[in-house]
N, C-alpha and C positions, 0 to 999 in steps of 0.2 A: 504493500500500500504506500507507504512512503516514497520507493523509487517511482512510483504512479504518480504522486503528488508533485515530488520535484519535478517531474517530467512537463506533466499539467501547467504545475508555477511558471518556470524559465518558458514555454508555449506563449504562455498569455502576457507575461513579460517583454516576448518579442514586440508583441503590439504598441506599445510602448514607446516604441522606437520609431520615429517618422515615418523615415524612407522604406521599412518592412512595412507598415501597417499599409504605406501606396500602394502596397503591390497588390491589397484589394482593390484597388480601384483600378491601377493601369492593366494588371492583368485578367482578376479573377470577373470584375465586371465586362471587361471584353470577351472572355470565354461565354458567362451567362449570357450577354446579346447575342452571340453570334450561333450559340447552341439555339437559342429561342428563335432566329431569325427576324428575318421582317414582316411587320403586323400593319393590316388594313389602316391608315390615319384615319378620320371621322369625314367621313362626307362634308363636312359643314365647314370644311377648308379648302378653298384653292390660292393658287401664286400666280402673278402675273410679275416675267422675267426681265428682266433687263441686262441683254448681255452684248458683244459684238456681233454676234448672229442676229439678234436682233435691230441691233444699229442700222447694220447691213442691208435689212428686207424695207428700210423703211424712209422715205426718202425728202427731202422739201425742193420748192423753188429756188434753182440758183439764188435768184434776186431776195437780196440780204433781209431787204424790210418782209417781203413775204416768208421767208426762212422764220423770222421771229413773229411774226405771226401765224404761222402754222398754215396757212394758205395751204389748197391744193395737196391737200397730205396725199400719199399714195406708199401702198404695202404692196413689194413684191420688187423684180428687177426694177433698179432707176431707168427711167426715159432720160434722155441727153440732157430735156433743160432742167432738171432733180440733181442731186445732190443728198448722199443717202448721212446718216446722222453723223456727229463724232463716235466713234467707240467708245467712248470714256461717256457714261450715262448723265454725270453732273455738268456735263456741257451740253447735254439736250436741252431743247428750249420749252419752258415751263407751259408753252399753249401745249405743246402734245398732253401731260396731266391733266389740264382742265377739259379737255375731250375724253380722256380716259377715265375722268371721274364722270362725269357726265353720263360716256354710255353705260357704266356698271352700274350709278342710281338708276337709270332708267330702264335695265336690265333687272333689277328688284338686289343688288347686293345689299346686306344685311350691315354690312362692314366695310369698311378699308382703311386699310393701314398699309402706311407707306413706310418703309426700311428707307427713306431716302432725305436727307440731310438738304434742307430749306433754308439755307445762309440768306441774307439782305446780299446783292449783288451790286456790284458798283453801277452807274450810268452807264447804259449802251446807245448812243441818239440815232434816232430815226427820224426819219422822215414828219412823224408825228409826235416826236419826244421821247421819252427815254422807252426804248422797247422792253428793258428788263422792268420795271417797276408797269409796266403794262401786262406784260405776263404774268406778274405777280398779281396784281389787281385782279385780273381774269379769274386766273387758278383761287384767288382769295371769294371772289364772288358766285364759284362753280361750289367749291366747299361748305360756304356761307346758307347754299342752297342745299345741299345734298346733308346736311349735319347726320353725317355717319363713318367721317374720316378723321383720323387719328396718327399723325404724323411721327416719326421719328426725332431725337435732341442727341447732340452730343455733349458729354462729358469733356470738362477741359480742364487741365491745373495749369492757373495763374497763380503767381506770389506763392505757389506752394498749397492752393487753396483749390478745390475742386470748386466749379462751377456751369451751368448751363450755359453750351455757347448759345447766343442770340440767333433770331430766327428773323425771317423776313420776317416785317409785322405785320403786314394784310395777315400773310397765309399761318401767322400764329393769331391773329384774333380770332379769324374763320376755322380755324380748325375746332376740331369736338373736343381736342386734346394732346396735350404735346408729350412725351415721354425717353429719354434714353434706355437702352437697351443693351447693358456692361458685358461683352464676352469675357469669361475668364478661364482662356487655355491654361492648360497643366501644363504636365511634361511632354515635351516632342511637339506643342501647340494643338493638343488632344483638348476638345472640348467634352466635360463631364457633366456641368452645373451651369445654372442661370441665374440671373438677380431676381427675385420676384419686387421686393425693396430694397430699395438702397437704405441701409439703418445707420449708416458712416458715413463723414464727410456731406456730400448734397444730398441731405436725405429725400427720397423721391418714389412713387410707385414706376416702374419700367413697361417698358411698349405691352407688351402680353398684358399687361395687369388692367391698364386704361382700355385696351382693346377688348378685354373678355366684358369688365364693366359696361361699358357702349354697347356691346352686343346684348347682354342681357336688361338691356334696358326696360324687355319688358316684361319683367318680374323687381324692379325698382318701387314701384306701390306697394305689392305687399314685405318688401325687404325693408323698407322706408317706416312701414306700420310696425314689423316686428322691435327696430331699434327704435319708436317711439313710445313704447309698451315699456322697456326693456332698459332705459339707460336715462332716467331721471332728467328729460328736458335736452341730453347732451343731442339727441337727434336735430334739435331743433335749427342746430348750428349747419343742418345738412340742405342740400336745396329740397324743395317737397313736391317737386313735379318733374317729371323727365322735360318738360318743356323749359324748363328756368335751370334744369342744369345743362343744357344745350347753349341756351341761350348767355348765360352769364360764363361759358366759357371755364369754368371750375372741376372740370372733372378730375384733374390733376390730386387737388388739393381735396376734392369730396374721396378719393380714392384715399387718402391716405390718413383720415377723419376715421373714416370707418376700420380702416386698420387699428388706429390708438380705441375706441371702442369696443373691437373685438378682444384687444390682447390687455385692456385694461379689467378685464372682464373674463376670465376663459369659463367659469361654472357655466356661466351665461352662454358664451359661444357654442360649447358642446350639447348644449339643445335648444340651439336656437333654430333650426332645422325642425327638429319635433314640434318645437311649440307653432311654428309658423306655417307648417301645414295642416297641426290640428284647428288653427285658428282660420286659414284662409281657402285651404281643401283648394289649390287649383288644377283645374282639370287636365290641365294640357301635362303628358307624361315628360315632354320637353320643358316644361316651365320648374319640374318637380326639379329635373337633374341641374339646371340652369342656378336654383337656389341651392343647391350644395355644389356644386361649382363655386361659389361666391363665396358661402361660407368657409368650404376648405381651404381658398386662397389666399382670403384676408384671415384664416388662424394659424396659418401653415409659416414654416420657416421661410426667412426672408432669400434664402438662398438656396436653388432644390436641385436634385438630380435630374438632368435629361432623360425621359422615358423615348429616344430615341426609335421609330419605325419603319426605319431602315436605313440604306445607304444614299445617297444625293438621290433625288427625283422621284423617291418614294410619292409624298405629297406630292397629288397631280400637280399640275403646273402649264401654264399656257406662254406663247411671246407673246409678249408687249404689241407687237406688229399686228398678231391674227386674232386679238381683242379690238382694237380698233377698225379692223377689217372686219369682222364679225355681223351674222345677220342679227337684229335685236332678237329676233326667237332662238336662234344657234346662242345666244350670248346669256338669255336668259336662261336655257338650260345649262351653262356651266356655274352662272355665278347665282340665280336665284335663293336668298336664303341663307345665304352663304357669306360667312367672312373669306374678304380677299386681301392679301396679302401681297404689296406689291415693292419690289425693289431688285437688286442685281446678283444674278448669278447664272455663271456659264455654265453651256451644258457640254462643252469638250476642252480642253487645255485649259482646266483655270490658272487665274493669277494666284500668286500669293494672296495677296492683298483680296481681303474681305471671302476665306475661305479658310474654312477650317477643317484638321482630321477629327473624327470623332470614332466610334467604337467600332464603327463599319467600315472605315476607309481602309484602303489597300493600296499599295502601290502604284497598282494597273487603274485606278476609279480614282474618281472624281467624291474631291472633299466636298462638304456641304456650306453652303455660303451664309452669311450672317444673315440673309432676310431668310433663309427655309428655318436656322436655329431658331431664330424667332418665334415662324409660324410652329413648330417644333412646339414652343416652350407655351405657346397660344392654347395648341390640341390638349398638353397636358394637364394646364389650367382648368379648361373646357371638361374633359371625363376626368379630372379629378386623379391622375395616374401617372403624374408622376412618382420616380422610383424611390422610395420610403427605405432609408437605413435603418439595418437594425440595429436599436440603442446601442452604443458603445459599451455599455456592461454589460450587454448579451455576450458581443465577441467576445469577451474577456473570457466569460464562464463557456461558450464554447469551444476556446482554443484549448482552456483548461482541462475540460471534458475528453477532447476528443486525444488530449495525452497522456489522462489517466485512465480513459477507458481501457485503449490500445493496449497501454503497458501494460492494467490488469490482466484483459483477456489473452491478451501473447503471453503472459506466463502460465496464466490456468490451464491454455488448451497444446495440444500438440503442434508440432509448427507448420505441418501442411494444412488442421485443423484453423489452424489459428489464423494461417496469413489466407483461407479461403472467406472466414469469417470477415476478415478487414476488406475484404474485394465487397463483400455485398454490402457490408455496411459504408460502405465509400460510393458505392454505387447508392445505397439507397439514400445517404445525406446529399448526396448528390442532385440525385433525383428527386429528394423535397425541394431543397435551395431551388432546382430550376423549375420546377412545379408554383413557389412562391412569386418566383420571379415572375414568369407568365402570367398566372391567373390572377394575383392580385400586388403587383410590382411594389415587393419586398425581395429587398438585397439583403441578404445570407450570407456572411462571408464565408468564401469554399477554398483559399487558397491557403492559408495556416492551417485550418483545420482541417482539410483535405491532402496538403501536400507539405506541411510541416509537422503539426501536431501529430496526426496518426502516424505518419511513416517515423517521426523520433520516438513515440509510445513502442513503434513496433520493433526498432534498431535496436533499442533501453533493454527491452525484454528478450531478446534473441542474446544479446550482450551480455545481459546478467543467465541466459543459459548456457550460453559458451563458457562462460566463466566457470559457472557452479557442474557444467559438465567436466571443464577441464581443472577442477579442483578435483571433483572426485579420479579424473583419471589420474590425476599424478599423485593422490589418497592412495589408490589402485595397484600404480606404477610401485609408491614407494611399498605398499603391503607385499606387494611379489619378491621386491629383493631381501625377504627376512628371508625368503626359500630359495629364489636365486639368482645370479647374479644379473648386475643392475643390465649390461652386455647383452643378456640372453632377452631379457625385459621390453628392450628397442628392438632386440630382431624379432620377436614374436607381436609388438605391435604393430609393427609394418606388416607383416606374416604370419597371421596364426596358422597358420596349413602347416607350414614346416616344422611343427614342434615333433614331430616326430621324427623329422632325419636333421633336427639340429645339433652338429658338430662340432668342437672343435680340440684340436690335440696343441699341448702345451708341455711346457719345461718347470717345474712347480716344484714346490714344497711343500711336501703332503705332511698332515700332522693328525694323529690319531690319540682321541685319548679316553680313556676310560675313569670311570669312577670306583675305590674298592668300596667294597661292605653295600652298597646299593641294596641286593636285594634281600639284606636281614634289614636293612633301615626298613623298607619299603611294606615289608611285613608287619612293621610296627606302626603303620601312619595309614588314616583313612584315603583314599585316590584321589579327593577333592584336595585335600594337606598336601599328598606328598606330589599333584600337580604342581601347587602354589610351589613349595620346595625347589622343584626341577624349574621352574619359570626365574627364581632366584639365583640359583645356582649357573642355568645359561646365560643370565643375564649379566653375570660376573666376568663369562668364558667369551662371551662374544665381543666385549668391549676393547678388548685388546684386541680381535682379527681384526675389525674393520678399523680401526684407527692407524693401524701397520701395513693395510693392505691388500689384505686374506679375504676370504669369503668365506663361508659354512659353507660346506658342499651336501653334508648328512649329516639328521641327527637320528637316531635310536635307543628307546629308552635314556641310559645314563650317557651312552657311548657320543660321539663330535667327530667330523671329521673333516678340517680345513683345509684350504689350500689357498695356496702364495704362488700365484702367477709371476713364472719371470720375467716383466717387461721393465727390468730398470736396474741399474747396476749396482744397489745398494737392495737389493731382495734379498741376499741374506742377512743383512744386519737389521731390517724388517721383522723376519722369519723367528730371526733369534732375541729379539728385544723384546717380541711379542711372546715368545715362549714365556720369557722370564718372568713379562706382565700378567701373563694368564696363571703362571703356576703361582703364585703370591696370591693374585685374587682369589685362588681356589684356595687357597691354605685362609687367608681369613673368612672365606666364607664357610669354613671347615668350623674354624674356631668358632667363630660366631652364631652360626644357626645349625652347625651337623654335630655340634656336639664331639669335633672330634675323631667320625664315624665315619665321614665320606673325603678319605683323600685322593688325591686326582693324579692319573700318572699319565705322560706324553711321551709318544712315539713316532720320530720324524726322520723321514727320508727325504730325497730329491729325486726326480727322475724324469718321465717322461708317463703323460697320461691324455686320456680321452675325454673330453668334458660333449656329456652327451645327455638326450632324454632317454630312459630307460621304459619301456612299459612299450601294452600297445590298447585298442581301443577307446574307453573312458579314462585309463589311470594312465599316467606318467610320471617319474621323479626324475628330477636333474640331478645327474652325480658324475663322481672322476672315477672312469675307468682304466684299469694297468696296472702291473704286477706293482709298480712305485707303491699304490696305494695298497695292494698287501701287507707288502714290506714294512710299511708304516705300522701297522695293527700290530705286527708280528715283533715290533721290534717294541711297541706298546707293552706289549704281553712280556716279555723281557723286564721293564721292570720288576714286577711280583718276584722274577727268581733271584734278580741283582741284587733288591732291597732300594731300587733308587727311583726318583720322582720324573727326570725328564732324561731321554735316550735318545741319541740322530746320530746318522751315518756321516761320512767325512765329507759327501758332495753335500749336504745339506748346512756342514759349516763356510764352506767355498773360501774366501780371504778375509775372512772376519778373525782370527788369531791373535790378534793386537786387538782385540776389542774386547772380545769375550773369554773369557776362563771357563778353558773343556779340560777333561780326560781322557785317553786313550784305552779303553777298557778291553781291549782285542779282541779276534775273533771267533765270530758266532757262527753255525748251524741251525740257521730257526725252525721251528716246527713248518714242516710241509715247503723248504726250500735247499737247493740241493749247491747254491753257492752259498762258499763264507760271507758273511758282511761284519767289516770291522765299524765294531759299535763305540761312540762318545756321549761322553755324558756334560750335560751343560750345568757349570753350578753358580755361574753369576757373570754380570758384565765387571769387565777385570778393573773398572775403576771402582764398581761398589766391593769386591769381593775381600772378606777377612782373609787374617793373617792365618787361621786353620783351613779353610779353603785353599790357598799359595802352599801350604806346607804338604798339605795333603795331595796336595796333584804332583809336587817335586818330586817326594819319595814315590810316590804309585807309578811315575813311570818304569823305574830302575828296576820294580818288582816286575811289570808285566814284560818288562824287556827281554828278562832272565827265563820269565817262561816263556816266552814265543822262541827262545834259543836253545830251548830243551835241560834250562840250567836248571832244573827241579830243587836242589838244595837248595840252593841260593837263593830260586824263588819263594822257599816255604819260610827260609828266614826274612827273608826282608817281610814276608806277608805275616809273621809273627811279630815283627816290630809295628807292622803298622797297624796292626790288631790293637797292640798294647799302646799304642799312640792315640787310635784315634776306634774305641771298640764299640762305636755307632754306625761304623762305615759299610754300607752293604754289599757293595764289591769287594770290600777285604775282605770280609768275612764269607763271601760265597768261595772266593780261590782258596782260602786256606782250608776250608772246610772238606774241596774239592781236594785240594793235594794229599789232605791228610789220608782218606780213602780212597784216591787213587784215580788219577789224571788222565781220562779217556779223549785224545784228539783224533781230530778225524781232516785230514788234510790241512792239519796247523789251527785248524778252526775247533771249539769245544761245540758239542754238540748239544743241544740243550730243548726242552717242551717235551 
């Protein structure tokens, strides 16, 4: 649970972090659009364009003064004496608008809004005086007429100070309402968001806000009666007829009235809808949607996600040229009813300039230009649909979730278990998120918690299985080498197959030892005790092999049987340091818990042996095979008849002589071996060894020298002085004992088991 937690924490953590948390936006919201595709816009919007292709189809009188006044318009090829527009839209002359407004009132449009920047123009003189401020007068008195047009304003910083640039004045008295319209690119000049209010610097309601207001104009009586119920006299300060907010030119300012009302207010806002069509029941199911339209837009955040509907051109769209060419019945079924939307954008090679990429654009396509984001931001207004984030402490608790779940469940199940489990639930958070997204435009964030959260939950938890797997295998590993060697351990990892023809023949120092009295102890102590015993007692014997070098190769019952691999040129002073260490610890583990009763005697050779597995089907034991390893047992067994503690033949001392203090105790016939082997006896390393130890190996040579030369008197005297010298000594006492009764050799060797 905890590593779930941490996992969860550091997830939601990331969020935290700017530039991570964008990558909901720049990625994971372009993945949800583009999985969701493009979606029908509302009928109840078209665009009339403005672009060089349009310029192109459309043409005036050479002659200048008819040029500004719009004379003799003609759509289609120019005739010789025409002259087709500028390309550049804000050098078209102002009489073409007041004809395009003209025919779209009289066409029945419900709206227009113009994306096109209405500067005061300097003097142009004509013939009759200044032609721009004629144009302007025109266009002023065409709007003046048609009051259902709603102009665009641009945003300017002077002194540091944001401000409305000025409008020609006709055409801002005449208009229904003047508004800017802030693009605000991200990254890469990605449009995501729109202004609905500006709440900083010029505070102001923007184009979509004025325009949706103007269009619903008519549901302004019962929207006007609900906030006069509803807001203690504050209505009062609103116009109180759609004719006097026409007329006085206020929409700007009535738009942003009702805003400080709604948000002064929100108990109130969030059933102000209910109470106002329990109160006024109007019929029309468009007048129903039209007042939550209103109300969601003046409660709603001042700055909203684009519910984008597809890529450039989605929203129908007409030229500029074949609106004015248009029959009034052709004309009237495109715009009847209908807000129209009019200002610039190409429909192949856009500019930079006044085009933007948004979630849909591609390389190969055509960016969407600021008067479609507009109409864009219009539609969403309109149904109410723009894209709703989910609160910022939802993400938190999801990224959280989705990396403790992960962790949890990848540890509880099996891992093809577990990582099929994360595919469906990946799929199915998935498939909410874009299910939310579509049907009721709520963004889910799916890119942390789909593609950071779960797959770290899932690393965390495979992680800590590797771990706790390869904890127990090297648990595993090290339990195997109490039985054998660490060597054998790696080849059988890599290869269990071969445990049965694993080999290998080596140069070693084999070392056998026995325990006396074992099984009169062993008769005295319950099997549970004298386990605990034997567990003590190997634990004394084995401290010394592996610190020196050695391995167990076998144990049985009381019996050990090591071996010193010779890979290094100090193996026997290993071999023999370790002897020395293991016969001491057996002597005090004697003293101390054997009462005395279980002394340890060691029998070491050197030789050549086989380290192999023994067995076949279920059972196997690793052991050293070769006569080496007899001879060790056999030379084990030899102490009992010596009387001595630890016995090795002379390759098993190799150049260790200056190190260690041995004896040459000569040679033997061991039971069931038909070579001598000249037997030594180890009785200390020569820097710890006493002055009876030194005295006693001096004289024992000179005695065993006399009998391996057949001096038999000689040898019985000196073995009687060293008797009387040293009369605990078990080789003197075995040779004198032997001479006295009579010296049987067998090829110089005594024969002996």
């Amino acid at each position: 649970m905890a590593a779930g937690v941490l996992v969860g924490a550091l997830c939601a953590a990331l969020l935290l972090i700017p530039p991570i948390r964008d990558l909901e936006e720049t990625v994971g919201l372009r993945w949800l659009f583009n999985l969701r595709g493009p979606t029908k816009p509302p009928d109840s919007i078209v665009m009339v364009t403005m672009s060089h292709e349009a310029a192109a189809n459309i043409s005036l009188p050479r002659d200048p003064e008819r040029f500004q006044r719009c004379e003799d318009l003609m759509v289609g090829p120019a005739p010789s004496t025409h002259v087709s527009l500028p390309p550049m839209p804000s050098r078209w002359p102002r009489c073409l608008h007041e004809q395009l407004v003209k025919k779209l009132t009289d066409a029945g449009a419900r709206l227009i809004a113009f994306d096109v920047l209405f500067r005061q123009r300097p003097p142009l003189p004509g013939a009759s005086g200044d032609l721009n401020a004629w144009q302007d007068e025109a266009l002023a008195t065409e709007l003046a007429a048609a009051s259902r047009v709603v102009i665009a304003q641009k945003l300017e910083l002077i002194d540091g100070r944001e401000t409305l640039a000025d409008l020609s004045p006709p055409i801002g008295r005449a208009a229904l309402g003047s508004a800017p319209f802030p693009i605000i690119p991200a990254q890469g000049r990605r449009v995501d968001r729109f202004v609905a209010f500006k709440e900083s610097g010029e505070v102001t309601p923007t184009l979509p806000v004025i325009a949706l207001q103007a269009y619903a104009f008519g549901v302004y009586p019962q929207f006007l009666e609900l906030l006069s119920r509803h807001t203690n006299g504050a209505a009062l300060l609103l116009p109180q007829t759609v004719d006097s907010l026409r007329a006085n030119g206020e929409l700007q300012a009535t738009c942003l009235l009702i805003r400080q009302l709604f948000r002064n207010d929100r108990a109130f806002a969030h059933d102000a809808l209910t109470n106002l069509l329990r109160a006024t029941q109007p019929a029309e199911p468009a007048a129903i949607e039209e007042l939550r339209a209103l109300r969601s837009m003046y409660l709603g955040e001042g700055t909203r996600l684009l519910n984008f509907y597809g890529p450039a051109g989605t929203i129908p769209s007409t030229p500029y040229g074949q609106v004015l060419s248009a029959s009034p019945d052709a004309l009237a079924s495109l715009v009847k009813n209908r807000a129209v939307f009019v200002g610039y954008a190409e429909g192949a090679q856009p500019e930079a300039i006044e085009h933007f990429a948004t979630v849909f654009s591609k390389t190969d396509a055509l960016d969407l230009s600021g008067m479609e984001i507009a109409a864009t931001a219009f539609a969403n207004l309109l149904q109410d649909n723009s894209i709703r984030e989910l609160p910022f402490p939802y993400w938190l608790i999801l990224a959280f979730a989705g990396g403790l779940l992960s962790t949890l469940a990848c540890r509880a199940l099996e891992n093809r278990l577990a990582l099929a489990s994360m595919v469906i639930a990946l799929g199915a958070y998935g498939g909410t998120s874009l299910y939310m997204f579509a049907s009721h435009a709520l963004w889910i964030p799916v890119v942390i918690p789909m593609f950071v959260a779960t797959p770290a939950g899932v690393l965390s938890a495979f992680a800590w299985k590797y771990w706790k797997a390869r904890r127990q295998r090297d648990q595993l590993r090290h339990a195997f080498t109490y039985f054998v060697p660490r060597k054998l351990v790696d080849a059988l990892e890599q290869n269990a197959a071969q445990i049965g023809v694993a080999r290998e023949s080596i140069e070693c120092g084999c070392v056998a030892t026995d325990a006396v009295n074992f099984m009169a102890l062993a008769e005295t102590m319950t099997p549970d005790h004298l386990a605990d015993l034997l567990h003590l007692y190997y634990e004394a014997l084995f401290g010394g092999v592996a610190i020196h070098g050695g391995f167990v190769s076998d144990v049985v019952g009381d019996a050990m049987l090591a071996i010193w691999p010779h890979r290094a040129a100090v193996t026997h002073q290993h071999l023999l340091g370790a002897l020395i260490e293991m016969r001491d610890a057996a002597q005090q583990f004697n003293e101390r818990l054997a009462g005395n009763r279980l002394l340890t005697r060691f029998g070491v050779h050197w030789g050549s042996v086989t380290l192999t597995t023994v067995g076949a089907g279920a059972h196997y034991e690793y052991r050293a095979v070769g006569d080496t390893v007899n001879t060790a047992q056999r030379i084990q067994e030899l102490n009992k008849t010596l009387g001595t503690r630890v016995l090795l033949t002379r390759p098993a001392i190799g150049n260790t002589d200056s190190e260690f203090l041995t004896r040459d105790l000569g040679h033997f016939l061991l039971r069931g071996k038909n070579l001598p082997v000249n037997v030594y006896e180890l009785l200390n390393a020569r820097a710890n060894a006493t002055q009876e130890q030194t005295d006693l190996c001096a004289r024992f040579g000179p005695a065993i020298e006399a009998l391996q030369n057949d001096r038999y008197p000689e040898a019985l005297s000196r073995f009687r002085e060293l008797q009387a010298a040293f009369p605990k000594d078990g080789p003197t006492a075995f040779y004198l004992g032997t001479l006295e009764t009579g010296l049987t050799l067998l090829n110089g060797a005594l024969r002996v088991g």
